[in-house]
C-alpha positions, -999 to 999 in steps of 0.1 A, spaced: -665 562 461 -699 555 469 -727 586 472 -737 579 505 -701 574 517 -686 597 545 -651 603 528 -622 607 558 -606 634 546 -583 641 584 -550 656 576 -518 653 603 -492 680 599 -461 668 618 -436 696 630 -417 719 651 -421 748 629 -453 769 633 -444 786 599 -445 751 585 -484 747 598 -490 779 586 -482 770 549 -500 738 549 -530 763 566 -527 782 534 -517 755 509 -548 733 516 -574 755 533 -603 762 505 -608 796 522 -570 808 521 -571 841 493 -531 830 486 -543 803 465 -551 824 440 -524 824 420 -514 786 425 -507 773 386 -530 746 396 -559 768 406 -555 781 373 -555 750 353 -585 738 375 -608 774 363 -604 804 372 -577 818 402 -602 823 425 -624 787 418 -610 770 442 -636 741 440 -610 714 432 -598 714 468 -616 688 487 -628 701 521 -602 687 544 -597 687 583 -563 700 593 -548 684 628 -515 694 642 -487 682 659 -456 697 675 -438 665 680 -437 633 675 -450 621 711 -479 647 702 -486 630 671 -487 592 682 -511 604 711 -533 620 681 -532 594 659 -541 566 693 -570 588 702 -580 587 665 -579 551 664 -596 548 697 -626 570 687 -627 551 651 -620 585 637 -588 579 618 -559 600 597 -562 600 561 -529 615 560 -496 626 575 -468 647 571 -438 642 591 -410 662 596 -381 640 602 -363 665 621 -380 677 659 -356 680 687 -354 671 713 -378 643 715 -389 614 688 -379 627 651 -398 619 621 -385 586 613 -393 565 655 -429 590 653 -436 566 620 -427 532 635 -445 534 666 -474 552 646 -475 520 621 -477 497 653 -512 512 657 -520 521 622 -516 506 591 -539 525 568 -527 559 571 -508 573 542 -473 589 558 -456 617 539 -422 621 552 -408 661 548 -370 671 555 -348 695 543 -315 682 549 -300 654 532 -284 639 565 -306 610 565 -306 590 529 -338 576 518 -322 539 527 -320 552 564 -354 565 567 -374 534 552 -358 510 573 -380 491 592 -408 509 584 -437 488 570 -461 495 546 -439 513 522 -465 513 494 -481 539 520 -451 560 525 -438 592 499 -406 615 510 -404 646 498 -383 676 501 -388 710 515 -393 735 503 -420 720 478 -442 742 458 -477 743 472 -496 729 442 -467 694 447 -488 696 485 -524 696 475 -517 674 441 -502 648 470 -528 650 489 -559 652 470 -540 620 456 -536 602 491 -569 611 511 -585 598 475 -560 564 476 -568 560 516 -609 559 506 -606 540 478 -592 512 496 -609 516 527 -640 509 502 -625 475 484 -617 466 527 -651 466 533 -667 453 505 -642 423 505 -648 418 545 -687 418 533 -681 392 506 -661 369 532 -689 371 555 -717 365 526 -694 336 514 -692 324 549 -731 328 556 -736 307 526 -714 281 535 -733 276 571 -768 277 549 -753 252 528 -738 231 558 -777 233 576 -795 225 546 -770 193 539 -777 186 577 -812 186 574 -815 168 542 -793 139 555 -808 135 588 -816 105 596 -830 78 567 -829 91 536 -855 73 512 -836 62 483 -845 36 451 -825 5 451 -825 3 416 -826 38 398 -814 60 430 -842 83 428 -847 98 466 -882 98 478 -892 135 496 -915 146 518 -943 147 498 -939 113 487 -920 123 453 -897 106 441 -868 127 423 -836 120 407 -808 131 436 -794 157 416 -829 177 419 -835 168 450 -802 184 463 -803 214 439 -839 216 454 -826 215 491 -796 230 493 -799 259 457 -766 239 441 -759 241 406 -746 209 390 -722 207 362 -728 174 335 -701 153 320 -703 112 319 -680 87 333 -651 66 320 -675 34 325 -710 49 312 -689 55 280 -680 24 281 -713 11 287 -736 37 263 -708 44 236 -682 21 234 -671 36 199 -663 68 216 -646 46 249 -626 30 223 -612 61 208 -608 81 244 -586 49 251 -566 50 217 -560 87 222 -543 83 259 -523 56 254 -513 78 226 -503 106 250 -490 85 279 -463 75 248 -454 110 244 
């Protein structure tokens, strides 16, 4: 990621439980003291350096009507989720599983993390007809706390990163496209009207009254590059050895 790059680092924690916010509160807050003895705080420093923990903004959601309406207003206010967990099960309204189908009909960036902790629904029930699924993990609860930020760190860095390649790609279309129109005006220009050309050698006359070969005067005009080769008849014509030979040789092949 670039330097000067806000990083979205929005978090959506989808579920009936308040004891379930609660953990992710302490799981990914920086601040939270009960990451001190997380094995991954330790293999990051020391149990209280907590610096490996990105700074990330925690929303919350009850249900799964609460969290589409979240994740709209995000959209509408161009201030998008990075991630979500869902829970799949939140009676009595939308569980897990409709939440994240009518959340992918208005986003298709957000990385979904689906969390249940009954087997009633098989993994073949709760991916279809879901799109994106190369932006959709399952997990189990209960999952250890370092499994969480690991995940995460791993998602809001994935959701960046390719929010990044979008936008230089949709810059690169639109310089490819400028180019094209510069290239189209230039052509338009050059052609317009009579073009002043030699009978005999095809050297075009310019504005200045110079004459120049047509590949100079369009590289001149336009900035295109020209590749060299010679033709079938100039061979023919300037080295009829070489003609000769080209001629044996694909006969030769049209045999084969």
């Amino acid at each position: 990621m670039d330097g000067d790059t806000v990083k979205n680092n929005r978090i959506l924690v989808v579920d009936d439980q308040e004891e379930i916010h609660e953990d992710f509160e302490e799981m990914l807050s920086v601040s939270s003291k009960s990451l001190a003895t997380d094995k991954m705080a330790s293999a990051f420093g020391s149990e209280d350096d907590m610096s490996f923990l990105p700074e990330l903004e925690l929303i919350h959601a009850h249900s799964g009507q609460e969290a589409f309406e979240i994740v709209r207003k995000s959209i509408d206010e161009n201030n998008p989720m990075a991630v979500i967990y869902m829970d799949v099960r939140m009676p009595p309204g939308w569980d897990g599983i409709e939440t994240t189908r009518r959340i992918r009909e208005i986003d298709k960036e957000a990385e979904v993390v689906i969390m249940t902790a009954y087997n009633n629904k098989p993994l073949s029930e709760i991916i279809r007809n879901i799109e994106l699924l190369h932006k959709l993990l399952y997990i189990r609860k209960p999952f250890a706390r370092e499994e969480v930020q690991q995940i995460t760190i791993s998602l809001v860095e994935k959701w960046n990163v390719e929010k990044e390649l979008a936008e230089k790609n949709r810059q690169l279309q639109i310089s490819e496209q400028m180019l094209r129109e510069e290239l189209k005006d230039a052509l338009a220009k050059m052609l317009n009207g009579f073009l002043p050309i030699c009978a005999e050698c095809k050297q075009i006359r310019d504005e200045n009254g110079n004459w120049n070969q047509i590949d100079v005067y369009i590289q001149k005009h336009t900035g295109t590059k020209f590749t060299y080769s010679i033709c079938p008849h100039c061979t023919e014509k300037l080295y009829p050895e070489l003609y000769e030979s080209q001629k044996i040789a694909n006969l030769s092949r049209e045999k084969k």
